[in-house]
C-alpha positions, 0 to 999 in steps of 0.5 A, a space after each residue: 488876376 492872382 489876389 482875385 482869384 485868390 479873394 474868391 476862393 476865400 469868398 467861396 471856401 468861406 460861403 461853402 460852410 453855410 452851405 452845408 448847413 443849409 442843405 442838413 438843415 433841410 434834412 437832406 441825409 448828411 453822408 448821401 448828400 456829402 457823397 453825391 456832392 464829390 463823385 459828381 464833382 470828381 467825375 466831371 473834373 475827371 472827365 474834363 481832364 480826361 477829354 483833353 488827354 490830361 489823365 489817364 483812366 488806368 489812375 483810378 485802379 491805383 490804391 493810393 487815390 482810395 488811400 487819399 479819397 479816404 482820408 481827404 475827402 471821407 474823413 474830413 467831410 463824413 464827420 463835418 456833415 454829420 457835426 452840422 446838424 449841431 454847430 453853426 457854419 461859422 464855428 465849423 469853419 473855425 474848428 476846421 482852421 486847425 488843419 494846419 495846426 495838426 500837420 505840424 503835431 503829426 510832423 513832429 510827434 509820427 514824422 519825427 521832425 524838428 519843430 520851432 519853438 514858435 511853431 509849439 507856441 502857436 499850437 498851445 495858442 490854437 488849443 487854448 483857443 479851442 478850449 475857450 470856442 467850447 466853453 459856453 456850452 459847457 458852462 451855459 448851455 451843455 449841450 453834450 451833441 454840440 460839444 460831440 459836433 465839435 470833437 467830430 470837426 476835430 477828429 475829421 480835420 485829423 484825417 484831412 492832416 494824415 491826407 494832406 502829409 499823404 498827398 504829398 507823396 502821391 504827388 511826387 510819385 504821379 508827377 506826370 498826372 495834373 494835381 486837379 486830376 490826382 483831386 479829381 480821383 480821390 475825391 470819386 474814391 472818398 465819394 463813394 465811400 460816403 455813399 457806402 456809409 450813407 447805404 448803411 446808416 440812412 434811409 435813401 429818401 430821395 424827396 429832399 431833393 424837392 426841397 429848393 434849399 437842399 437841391 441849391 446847396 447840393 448844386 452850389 456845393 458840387 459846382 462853386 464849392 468842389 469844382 470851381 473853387 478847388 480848380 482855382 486853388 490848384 491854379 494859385 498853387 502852380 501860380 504861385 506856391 503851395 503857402 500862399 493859396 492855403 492861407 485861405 484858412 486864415 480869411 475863411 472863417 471870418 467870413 464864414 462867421 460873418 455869413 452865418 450871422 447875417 444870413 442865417 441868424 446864428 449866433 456867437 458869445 464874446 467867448 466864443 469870439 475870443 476863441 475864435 480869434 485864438 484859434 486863428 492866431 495860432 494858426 498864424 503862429 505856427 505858420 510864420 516861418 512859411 508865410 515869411 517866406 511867401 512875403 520875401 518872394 513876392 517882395 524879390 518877385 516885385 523887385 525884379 519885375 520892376 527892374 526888368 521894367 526900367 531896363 525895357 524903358 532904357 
């Protein structure tokens, strides 16, 4: 049950991209339609959990679900939104990959902490891998608002990073609160922030939402991409660890890159592939030391289940 269900938050984070390009492509307005996607999503999981006595409502008058939703969820999907409207799904998916690489440089150039050399390695290996997804348009197409998609991907991955260092001490601080509800909250805070955004640069036209591919990815995005798929994560996480669930980084974007290409006719240079790969080495470079250890526990997980089966047969 646990590598299936981790199979399909992989299928799902990695199909949530295109989505998102679908729905822009459709010219539903970017900030509105990421808005509406997570307050519906947060206020039904709030609710939900709420209704069987999980949370309670006096959570929500906490700052530190606006600090969270404001980094998590308006940081990061503010300027994914507004960056599809120029970049394919697939080199989103990838750019979006770095998370794990900027949480290491936050941890080592504002936390103060120690870094491995191996972990130093992997971010000049995924910079350099960056550096190679850009080249083609700098050198064959210069397109300047492709490049500018890009860096906003970059910049919103950033906060994602200050969010996910943040979140850890929310969590530690509401341990008694579910980690889905914390999610739940923040992604309300960092809805309705999109929203105010979406009031003050874009008209709200409402017609798009007769377009059958807007509403099909407002409503894929809201129920499979925020609510099932982010559930699912949280219950690998109290499964398992907070390592192994993440490494859907690793798997997304292949499929993401995949899923662009024979669905919606993206395209992608040798180069760009090149940087593609580069990219998720060096994630998996500076992850090494974690995903060790996930293996060693599984493997002493496996060992101890095995004998507790021989010992039932004696």
């Amino acid at each position: 049950m646990i590598m299936f269900n981790y199979l399909l938050i992989c299928l799902i984070f990695g199909t949530t991209f295109l989505a998102i390009k679908i729905g822009v492509d459709a010219s539903a307005p970017p900030f509105f339609s990421a808005g509406l996607r997570f307050f519906i999503a947060g206020l039904i999981l709030f609710l939900w959990m709420a209704a069987r006595n999980k949370v309670r409502f006096s959570l929500l008058l906490r700052k530190e679900m606006l600090l969270s939703g404001a980094l998590l969820t308006f940081g990061t999907f503010s300027t994914l939104y507004w960056a599809e409207q120029y970049v394919s799904s697939g080199i989103a998916a990838v750019l979006s990959a770095t998370g794990p690489i900027m949480i290491m440089l936050l941890q080592t150039m504002v936390l103060k902490q120690a870094s491995s050399t191996r972990s130093i390695v992997g971010c000049i290996i995924g910079f350099a891998g960056v550096i190679l997804l850009l080249m083609p348009s700098l050198t064959v197409t210069a397109n300047f608002w492709w490049v500018i998609g890009c860096i906003a991907i970059l910049i919103g991955e950033f906060a994602y990073s200050s969010g996910a260092l943040f979140s850890k001490n929310v969590i530690a601080r509401f341990s008694e609160a579910s980690p889905i509800a914390l999610n739940a909250a923040q992604m309300m805070y960092g809805g309705l922030l999109l929203l105010v955004l979406s009031m003050c640069t874009e008209s709200w036209d409402f017609s798009f939402l007769l377009e059958p591919k807007a509403i099909g990815s407002l409503l894929y995005l809201i129920v499979i991409g925020s609510m099932v798929g982010h559930s699912l994560f949280y219950w690998l996480v109290a499964k398992t660890n907070p390592v192994f669930p993440s490494t859907w980084l690793y798997v997304s974007p292949l499929i993401a890159l995949a899923v662009g290409v024979i669905f919606y006719q993206e395209s992608i240079t040798w180069v760009s592939m090149l940087g593609v790969l580069t990219i998720i080495a060096g994630t998996i470079v500076v992850n090494l030391d974690s995903l060790r250890q996930l293996m060693r526990r599984k493997s002493v997980a496996e060992v101890g289940s095995q004998k507790a089966h021989r010992a039932s047969n004696v």
